[in-house]
C-alpha positions as CSV (number, residue, x, y, z in Angstrom):
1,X,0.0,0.0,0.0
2,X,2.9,2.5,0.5
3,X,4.5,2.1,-2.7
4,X,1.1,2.3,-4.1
5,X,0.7,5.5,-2.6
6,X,4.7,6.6,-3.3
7,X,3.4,6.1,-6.7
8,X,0.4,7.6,-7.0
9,X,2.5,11.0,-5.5
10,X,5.1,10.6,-8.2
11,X,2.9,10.6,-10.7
12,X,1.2,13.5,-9.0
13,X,4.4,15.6,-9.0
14,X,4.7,14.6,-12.9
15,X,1.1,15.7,-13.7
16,X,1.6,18.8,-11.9
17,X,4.8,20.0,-13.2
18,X,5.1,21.4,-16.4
19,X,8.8,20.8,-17.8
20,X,8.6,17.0,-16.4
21,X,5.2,16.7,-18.3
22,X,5.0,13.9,-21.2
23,X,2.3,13.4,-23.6
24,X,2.5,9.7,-25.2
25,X,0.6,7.0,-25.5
26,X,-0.2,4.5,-22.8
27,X,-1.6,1.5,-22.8
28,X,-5.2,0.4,-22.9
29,X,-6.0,4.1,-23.5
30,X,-9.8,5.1,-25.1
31,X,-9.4,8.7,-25.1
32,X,-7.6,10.8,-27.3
33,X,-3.8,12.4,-25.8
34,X,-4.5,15.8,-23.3
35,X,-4.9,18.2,-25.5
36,X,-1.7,20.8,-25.6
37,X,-3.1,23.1,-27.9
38,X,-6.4,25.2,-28.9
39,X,-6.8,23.2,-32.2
40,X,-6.8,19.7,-30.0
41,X,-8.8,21.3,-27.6
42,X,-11.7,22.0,-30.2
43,X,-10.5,18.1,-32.1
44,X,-11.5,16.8,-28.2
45,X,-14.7,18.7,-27.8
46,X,-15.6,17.7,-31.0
47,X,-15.2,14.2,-30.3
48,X,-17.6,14.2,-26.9
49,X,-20.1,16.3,-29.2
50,X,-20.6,13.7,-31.8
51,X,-20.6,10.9,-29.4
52,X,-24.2,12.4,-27.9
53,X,-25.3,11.8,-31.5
54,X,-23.7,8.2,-31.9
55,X,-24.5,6.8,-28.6
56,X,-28.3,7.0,-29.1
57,X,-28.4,5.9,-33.1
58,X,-26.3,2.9,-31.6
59,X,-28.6,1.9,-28.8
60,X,-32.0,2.6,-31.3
61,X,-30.6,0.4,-34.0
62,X,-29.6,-2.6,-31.5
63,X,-33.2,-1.6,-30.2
64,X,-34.8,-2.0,-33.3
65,X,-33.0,-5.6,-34.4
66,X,-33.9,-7.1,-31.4
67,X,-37.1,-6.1,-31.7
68,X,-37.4,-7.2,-35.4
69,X,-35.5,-10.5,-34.5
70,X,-38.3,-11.3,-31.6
71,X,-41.7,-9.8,-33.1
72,X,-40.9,-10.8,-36.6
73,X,-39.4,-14.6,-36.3
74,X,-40.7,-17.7,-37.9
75,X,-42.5,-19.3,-35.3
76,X,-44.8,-16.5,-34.7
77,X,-44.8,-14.9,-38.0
78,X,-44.8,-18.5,-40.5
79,X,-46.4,-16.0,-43.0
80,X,-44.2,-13.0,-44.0
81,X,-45.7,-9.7,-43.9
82,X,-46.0,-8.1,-47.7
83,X,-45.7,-4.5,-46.6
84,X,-44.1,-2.8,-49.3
85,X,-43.9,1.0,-48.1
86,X,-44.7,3.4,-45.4
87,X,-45.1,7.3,-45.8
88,X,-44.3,8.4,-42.2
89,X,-41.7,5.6,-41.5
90,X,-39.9,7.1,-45.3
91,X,-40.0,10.8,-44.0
92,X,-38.8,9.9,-40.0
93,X,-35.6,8.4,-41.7
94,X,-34.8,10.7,-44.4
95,X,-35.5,13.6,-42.3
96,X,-33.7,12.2,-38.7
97,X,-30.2,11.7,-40.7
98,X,-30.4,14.9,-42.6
99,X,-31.1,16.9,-39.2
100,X,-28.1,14.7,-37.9
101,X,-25.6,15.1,-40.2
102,X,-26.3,19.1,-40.4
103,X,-25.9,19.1,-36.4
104,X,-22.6,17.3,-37.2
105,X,-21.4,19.0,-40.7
106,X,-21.6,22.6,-39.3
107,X,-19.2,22.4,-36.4
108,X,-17.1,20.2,-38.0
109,X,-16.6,22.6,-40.8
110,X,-15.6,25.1,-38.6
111,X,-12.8,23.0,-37.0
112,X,-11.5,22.3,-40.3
113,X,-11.7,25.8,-41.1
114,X,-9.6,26.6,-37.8
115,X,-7.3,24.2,-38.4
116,X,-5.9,25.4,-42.0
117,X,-6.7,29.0,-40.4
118,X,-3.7,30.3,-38.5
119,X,-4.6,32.3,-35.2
120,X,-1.9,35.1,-36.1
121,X,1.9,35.2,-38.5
122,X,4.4,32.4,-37.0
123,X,7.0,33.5,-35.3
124,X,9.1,30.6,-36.2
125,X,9.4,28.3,-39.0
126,X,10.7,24.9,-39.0
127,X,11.2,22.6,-42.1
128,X,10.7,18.9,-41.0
129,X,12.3,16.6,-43.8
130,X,11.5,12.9,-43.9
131,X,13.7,10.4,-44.6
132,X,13.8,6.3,-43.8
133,X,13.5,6.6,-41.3
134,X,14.5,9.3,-39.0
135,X,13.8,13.6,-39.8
136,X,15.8,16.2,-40.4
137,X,15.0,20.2,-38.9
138,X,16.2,22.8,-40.1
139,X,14.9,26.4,-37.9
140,X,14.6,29.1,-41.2
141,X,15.9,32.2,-39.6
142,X,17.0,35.1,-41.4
143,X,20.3,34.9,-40.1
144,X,21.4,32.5,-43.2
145,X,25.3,32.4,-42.0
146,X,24.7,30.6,-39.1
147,X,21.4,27.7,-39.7
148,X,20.4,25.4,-37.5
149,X,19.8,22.1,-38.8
150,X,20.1,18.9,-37.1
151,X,19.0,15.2,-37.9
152,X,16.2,13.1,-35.2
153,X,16.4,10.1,-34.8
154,X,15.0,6.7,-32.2
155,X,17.2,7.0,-29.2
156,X,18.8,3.1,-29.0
157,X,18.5,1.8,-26.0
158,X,22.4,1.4,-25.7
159,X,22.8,5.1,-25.9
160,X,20.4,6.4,-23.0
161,X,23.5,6.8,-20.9
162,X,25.3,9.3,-23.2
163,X,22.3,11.3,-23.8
164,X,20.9,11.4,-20.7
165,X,18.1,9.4,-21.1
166,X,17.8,7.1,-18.8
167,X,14.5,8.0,-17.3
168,X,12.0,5.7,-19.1
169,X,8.8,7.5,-18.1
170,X,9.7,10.5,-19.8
171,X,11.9,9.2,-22.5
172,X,9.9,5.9,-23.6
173,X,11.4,3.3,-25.7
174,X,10.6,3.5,-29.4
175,X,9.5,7.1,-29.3
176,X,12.7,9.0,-27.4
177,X,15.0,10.5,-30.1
178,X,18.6,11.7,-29.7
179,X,17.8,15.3,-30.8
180,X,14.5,16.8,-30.1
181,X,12.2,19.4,-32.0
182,X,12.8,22.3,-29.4
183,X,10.2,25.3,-29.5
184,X,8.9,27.9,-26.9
185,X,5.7,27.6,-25.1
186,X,2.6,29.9,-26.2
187,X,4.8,30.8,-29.6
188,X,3.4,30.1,-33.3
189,X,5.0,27.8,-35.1
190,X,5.0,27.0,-38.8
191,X,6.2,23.4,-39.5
192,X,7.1,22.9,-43.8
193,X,6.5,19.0,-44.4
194,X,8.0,17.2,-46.8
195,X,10.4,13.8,-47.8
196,X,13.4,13.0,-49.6
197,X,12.3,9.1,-50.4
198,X,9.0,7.7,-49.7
199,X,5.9,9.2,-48.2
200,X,6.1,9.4,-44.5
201,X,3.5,11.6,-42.5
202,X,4.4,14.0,-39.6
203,X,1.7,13.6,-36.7
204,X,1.5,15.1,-33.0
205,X,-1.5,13.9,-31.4
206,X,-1.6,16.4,-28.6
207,X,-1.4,19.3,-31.1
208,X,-4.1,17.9,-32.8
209,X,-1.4,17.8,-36.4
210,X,-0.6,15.4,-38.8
211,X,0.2,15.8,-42.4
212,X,1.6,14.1,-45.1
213,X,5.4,13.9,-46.0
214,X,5.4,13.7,-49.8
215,X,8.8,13.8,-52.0
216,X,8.8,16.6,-54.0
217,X,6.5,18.5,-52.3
218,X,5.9,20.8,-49.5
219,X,3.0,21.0,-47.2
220,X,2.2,23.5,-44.5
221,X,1.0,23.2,-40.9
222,X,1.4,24.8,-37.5
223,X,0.7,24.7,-33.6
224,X,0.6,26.8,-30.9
225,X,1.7,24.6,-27.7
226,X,-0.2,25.8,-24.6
227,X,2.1,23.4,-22.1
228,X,5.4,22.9,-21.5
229,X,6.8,19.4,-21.3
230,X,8.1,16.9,-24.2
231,X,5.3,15.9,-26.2
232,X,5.8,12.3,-28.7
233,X,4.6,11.6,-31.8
234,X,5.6,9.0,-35.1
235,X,5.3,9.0,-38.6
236,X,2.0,8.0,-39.6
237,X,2.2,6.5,-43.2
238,X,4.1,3.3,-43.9
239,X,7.1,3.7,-45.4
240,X,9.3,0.6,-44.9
241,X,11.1,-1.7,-43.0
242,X,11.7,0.3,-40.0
243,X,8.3,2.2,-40.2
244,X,7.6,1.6,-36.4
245,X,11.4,2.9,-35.4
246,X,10.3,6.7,-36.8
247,X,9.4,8.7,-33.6
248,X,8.4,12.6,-33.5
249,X,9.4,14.2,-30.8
250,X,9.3,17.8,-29.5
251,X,10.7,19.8,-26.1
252,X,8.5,22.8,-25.5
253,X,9.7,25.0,-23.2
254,X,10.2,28.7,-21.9
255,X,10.9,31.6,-24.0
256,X,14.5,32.1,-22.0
257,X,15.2,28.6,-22.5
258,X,14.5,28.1,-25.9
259,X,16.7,31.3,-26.5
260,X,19.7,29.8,-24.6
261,X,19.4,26.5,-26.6
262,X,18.8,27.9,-29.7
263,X,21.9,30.1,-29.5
264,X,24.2,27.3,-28.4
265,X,22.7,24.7,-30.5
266,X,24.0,26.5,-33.7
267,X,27.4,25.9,-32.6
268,X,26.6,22.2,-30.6
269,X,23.6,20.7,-30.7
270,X,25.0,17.8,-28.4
271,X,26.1,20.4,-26.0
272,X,22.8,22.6,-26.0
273,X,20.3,20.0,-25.4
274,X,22.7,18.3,-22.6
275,X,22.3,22.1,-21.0
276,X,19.0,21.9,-21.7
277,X,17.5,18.9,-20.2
278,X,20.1,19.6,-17.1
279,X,17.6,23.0,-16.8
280,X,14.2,21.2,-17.0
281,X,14.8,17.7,-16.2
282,X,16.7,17.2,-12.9
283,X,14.9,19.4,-10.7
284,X,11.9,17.2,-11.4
285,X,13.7,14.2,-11.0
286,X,14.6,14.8,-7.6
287,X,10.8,15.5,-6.8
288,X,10.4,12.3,-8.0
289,X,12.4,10.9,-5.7
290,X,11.0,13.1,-3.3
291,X,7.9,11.5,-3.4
292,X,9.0,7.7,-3.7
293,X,10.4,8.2,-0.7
């Protein structure tokens, strides 16, 4: 019972504290990742909305076939009823579903709209290129002499103890990378999407994204992350052998700190996200302890 309860306060310390805070999947889950930005937040209420309309169709169809199955069977109806048509039954189920699907249609055009309809100009771009099967970033800055560009790739487990790593719960096996996407909390970013190979797909479910990653081609989304924390992803179109080995991941964090990493990681990008997660990451852990204690 004490461990259980040691637990239950580490994970409270996690939940509660924003640069410790990892958004990934876990297992058994039925509900979509917490939402991390406006656009997910909308994705999420949409998804509770239409369930108020599926819920009910679902019970009144099961309803209505185990009502057909009993009132209708052989051995009380030996003589099939010839009933070709009826006028009100024709109007109550061409009517129901239209009413339906406009109650559905007209919000969810309106998330669509809001998802290809930036809130305001990015204040950062980012160029995420696909390859098998790992991504390459590249931060467009007007500062051309000096671009930041680095490759992500899956974090082996062999090489958690160089980078870091070593904490499972918020570097998970299969979707930790050695370099992550690093951008600033409450700040527009602009990702460019696109391949040098095959068609991969860049998705982050708690930002509500995910977009193809065609060769050749160039295609535009963006997010505006409400929480700090590291937040994981994968591609999301098959693209080969190692299809399952391609993890997304991104480090949100403050404005000052994103500054600090962004200026050394020009020069060391090894170096810079070492100073990094030594900022956000071992302050946490030692509540961690804390609280197993």
């Amino acid at each position: 019972m004490r461990k259980f309860l040691a637990g239950l306060g580490a994970i409270s310390v996690l939940a509660t504290s924003a640069s410790a805070y990892a958004a990934q999947p876990v297992e058994w889950e039925m509900n979509f990742q917490p939402a991390a930005t406006g656009i997910m937040h909308q994705i999420t209420w949409f998804e509770h909305y239409t369930l108020w309309f599926i819920g009910p169709i679902v019970l009144l169809v099961f309803a209505l076939l185990v009502y057909c199955i009993i009132k209708f069977r052989a051995s009380v109806n030996p003589t099939a009823s010839r009933t070709s048509h009826n006028t009100l039954i024709e109007v109550i189920w061409t009517v129901g579903p239209v009413l339906i699907l406009l109650f559905i249609a007209v919000p969810s055009f309106q998330l669509l709209t809001a998802q290809y309809t930036p809130e305001e100009e990015a204040k950062i771009t980012v160029k995420a290129s696909a390859n098998q099967w790992n991504w390459d970033y590249e931060y467009q800055t007007a500062d051309t002499a000096e671009p930041l560009s680095f490759n992500s790739a899956v974090l082996h487990d062999e090489d958690r103890a160089d980078a870091g790593k070593e904490d499972r719960a918020l570097y998970p096996r299969l979707l930790a990378v050695d370099h992550e996407m690093v951008v600033p909390v409450n700040t527009m970013v602009r990702v460019l999407v696109t391949a040098t190979d095959v068609i991969h797909a860049f998705a982050m479910p708690s930002f509500g994204i995910k977009v193809d990653a065609v060769p050749g081609r160039t295609n535009e989304t963006w997010f505006n992350a409400q929480k700090e924390g590291i937040f994981y992803g994968q591609c999301s179109e098959l693209c080969g052998q190692d299809h399952a080995f391609m993890p997304i991941a991104i480090r949100v964090v403050s404005q000052q700190q994103y500054d600090k990493w962004f200026a050394a990681a020009k020069t060391d990008v090894d170096a810079a996200d070492k100073a990094l997660m030594a900022e956000v990451d071992k302050p946490n852990s030692n509540k961690v302890a804390a609280a197993g204690n």
